[in-house]
C-alpha positions in Angstrom: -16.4 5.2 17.2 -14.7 5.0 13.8 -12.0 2.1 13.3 -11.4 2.1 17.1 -14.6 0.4 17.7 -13.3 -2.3 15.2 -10.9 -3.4 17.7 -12.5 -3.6 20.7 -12.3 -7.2 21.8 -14.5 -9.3 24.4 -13.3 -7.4 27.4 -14.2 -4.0 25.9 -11.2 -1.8 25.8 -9.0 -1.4 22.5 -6.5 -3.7 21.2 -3.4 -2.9 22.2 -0.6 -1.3 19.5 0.3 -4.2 17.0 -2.0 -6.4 18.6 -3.6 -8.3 15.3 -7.5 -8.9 14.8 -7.4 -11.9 13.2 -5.9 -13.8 16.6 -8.7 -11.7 18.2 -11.5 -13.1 16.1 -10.6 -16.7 16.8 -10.1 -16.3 20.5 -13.7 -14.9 20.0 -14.6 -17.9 18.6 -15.5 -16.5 15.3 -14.0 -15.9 11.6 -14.0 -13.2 8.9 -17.3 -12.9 7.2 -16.6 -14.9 3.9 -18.7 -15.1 0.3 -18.9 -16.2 -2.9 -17.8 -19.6 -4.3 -16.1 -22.4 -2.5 -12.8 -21.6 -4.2 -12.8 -17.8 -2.9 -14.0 -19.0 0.7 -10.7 -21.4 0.5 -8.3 -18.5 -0.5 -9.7 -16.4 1.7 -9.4 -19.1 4.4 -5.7 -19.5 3.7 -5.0 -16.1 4.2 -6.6 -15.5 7.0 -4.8 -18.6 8.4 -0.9 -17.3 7.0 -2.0 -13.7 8.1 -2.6 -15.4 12.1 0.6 -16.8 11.8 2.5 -14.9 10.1 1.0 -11.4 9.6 3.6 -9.0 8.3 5.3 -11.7 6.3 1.7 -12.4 4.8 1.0 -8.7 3.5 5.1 -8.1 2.8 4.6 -11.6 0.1 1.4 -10.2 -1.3 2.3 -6.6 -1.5 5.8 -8.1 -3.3 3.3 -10.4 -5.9 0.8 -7.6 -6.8 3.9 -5.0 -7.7 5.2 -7.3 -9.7 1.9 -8.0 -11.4 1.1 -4.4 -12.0 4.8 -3.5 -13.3 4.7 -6.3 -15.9 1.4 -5.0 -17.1 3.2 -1.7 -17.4 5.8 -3.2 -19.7 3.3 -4.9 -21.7 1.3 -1.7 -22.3 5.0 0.0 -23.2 5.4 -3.2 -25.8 1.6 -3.2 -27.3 2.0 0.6 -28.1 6.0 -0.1 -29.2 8.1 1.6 -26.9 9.6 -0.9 -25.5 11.2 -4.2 -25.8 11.0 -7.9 -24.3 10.3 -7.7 -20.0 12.7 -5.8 -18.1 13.6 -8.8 -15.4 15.4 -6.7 -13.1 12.8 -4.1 -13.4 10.7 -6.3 -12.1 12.4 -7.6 -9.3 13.0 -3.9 -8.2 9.0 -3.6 -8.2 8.6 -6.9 -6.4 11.4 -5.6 -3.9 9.8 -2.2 -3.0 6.4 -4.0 -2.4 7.8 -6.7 -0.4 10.3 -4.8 1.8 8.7 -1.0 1.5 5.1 -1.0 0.4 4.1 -3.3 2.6 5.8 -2.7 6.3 5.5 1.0 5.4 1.8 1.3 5.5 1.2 -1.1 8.0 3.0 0.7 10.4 1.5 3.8 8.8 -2.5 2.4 8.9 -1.4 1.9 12.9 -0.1 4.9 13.8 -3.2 7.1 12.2 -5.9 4.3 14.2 -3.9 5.3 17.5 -3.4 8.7 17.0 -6.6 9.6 15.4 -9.1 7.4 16.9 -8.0 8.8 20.4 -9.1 12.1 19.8 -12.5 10.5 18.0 -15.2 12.5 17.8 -17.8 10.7 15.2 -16.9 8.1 12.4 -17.2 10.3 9.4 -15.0 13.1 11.4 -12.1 10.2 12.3 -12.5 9.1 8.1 -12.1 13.0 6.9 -8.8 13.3 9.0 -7.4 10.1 8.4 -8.2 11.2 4.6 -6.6 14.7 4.9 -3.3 13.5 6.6 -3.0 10.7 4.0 -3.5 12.9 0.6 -1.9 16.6 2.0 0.8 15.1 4.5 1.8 11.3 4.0 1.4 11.4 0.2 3.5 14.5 -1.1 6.1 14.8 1.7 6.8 11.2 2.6 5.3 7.9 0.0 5.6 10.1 -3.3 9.4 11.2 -2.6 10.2 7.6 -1.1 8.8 5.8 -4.2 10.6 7.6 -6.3 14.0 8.2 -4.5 13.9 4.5 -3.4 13.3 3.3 -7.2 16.4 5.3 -8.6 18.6 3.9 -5.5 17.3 0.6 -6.8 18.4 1.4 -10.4 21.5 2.8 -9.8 22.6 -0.3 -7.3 21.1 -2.8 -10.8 23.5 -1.2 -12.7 26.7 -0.8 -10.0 26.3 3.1 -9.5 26.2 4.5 -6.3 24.3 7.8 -6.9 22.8 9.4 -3.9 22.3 13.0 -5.8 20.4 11.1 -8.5 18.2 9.6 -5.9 17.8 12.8 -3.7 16.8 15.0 -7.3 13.9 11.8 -8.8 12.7 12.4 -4.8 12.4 16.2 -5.0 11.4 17.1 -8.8 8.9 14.0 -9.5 7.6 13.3 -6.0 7.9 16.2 -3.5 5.0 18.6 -2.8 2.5 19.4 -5.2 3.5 17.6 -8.4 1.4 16.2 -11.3 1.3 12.8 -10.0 0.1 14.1 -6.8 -3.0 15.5 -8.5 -3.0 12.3 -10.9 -3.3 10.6 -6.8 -6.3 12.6 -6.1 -8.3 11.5 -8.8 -7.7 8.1 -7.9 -6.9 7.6 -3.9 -9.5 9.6 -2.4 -12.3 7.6 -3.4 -10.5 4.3 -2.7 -9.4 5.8 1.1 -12.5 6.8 2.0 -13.6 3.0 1.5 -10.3 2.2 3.4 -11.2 3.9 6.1 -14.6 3.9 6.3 -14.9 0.3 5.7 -11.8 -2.0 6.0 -10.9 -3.8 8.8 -7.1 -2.2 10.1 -5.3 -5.7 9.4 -7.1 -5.9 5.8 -5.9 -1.9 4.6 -2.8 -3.0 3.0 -4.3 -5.9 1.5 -6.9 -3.3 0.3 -4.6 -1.0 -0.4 -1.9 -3.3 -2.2 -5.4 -4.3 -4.8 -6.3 -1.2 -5.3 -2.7 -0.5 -6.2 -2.9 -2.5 -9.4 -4.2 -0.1 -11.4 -2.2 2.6 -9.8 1.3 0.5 -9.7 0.9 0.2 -13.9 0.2 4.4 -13.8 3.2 4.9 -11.5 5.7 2.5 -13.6 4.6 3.8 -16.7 5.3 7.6 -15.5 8.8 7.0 -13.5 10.1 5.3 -16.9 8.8 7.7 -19.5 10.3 10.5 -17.6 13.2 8.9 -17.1 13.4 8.2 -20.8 13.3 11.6 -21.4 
């Protein structure tokens, strides 16, 4: 049942931890299910063919791309409404860095751990989706990504500009990220409906992928709060 069944393979029994689908689908002799025009069916053909080689790297390059995408639309909302200035570069390569090097091995390991520890004690589909759901918005949100987001971002700043502030770090972590906090609610709103397809729908190699799109809108959101409170 539930995402388990998603990785059962020709001999019937689970993948093994880490083992990736898309190797499993072409032993099987088969591909990923694949619409729309010939260019889509090509993109969607190359990354199914860098994520078989190269899987991590493949998510960790995307996640990196889409951060960056979403942070400069940030900046350019900031500019349009004049608050801000010309593109903050190094802003931006912060963003790209997080996705790349945090964002994306982060929730991958993450997506893994909740398939094997969840789907071992499954009881139906819908009841693997609701706990999956629970530990990611009342556990993994505002005591782990929240705090590490922002904690992580003000490391980033303070090593941009030569400062070595740990205390700065540690306060951003607790006062804008810990717990139950206005972005966390602002998170509701927006991640429980797009888990729920996560889980309930996405392949476990193609959740951060998921995950890193449906961050585009929530990336611009997130930027746009850490830097008007830290304007402040």
């Amino acid at each position: 049942a539930g995402t388990m069944a998603l990785r059962v393979g020709v001999t019937g029994r689970p993948a093994p931890w880490g083992q990736n689908r898309v190797h499993q689908r072409r032993r099987d002799g088969g591909s990923l299910p694949m619409r729309g025009s010939p260019a889509a069916h090509a993109l969607a053909s190359a990354y199914e063919a860098s994520m078989l080689a190269h899987p991590l790297l493949t998510k960790a390059a995307t996640s990196g791309v889409l951060w960056t995408v979403s942070d400069a639309a940030a900046q350019r909302l900031t500019v349009s409404e004049g608050a801000g200035q010309e593109l903050d570069l190094g802003r931006l390569l912060r963003y790209a860095f997080f996705g790349a090097a945090v964002q994306a091995p982060l929730f991958d390991a993450y997506y893994r751990l909740q398939d094997n520890l969840v789907d071992t004690m499954s009881v139906s589909t819908a009841a693997d989706v609701g706990v999956k759901l629970l530990i990611d918005q009342l556990i993994y949100t505002p005591f782990v990504y929240l705090p590490l987001f922002f904690g992580g971002m003000a490391v980033l700043e303070s090593a941009s500009k030569g400062e070595a502030s740990l205390s700065r770090a540690v306060s951003e972590a607790r006062v804008k990220g810990f717990g139950l906090t206005a972005t966390l609610v602002a998170n509701w709103t927006y991640w429980v409906p797009v888990n729920l397809v996560n889980y309930a729908a996405v392949p476990l190699e193609f959740r951060v992928l998921y995950n890193n799109l449906a961050s585009l809108v929530w990336t611009v959101y997130l930027s746009r709060t850490q830097n008007k409170q830290e304007a402040s």
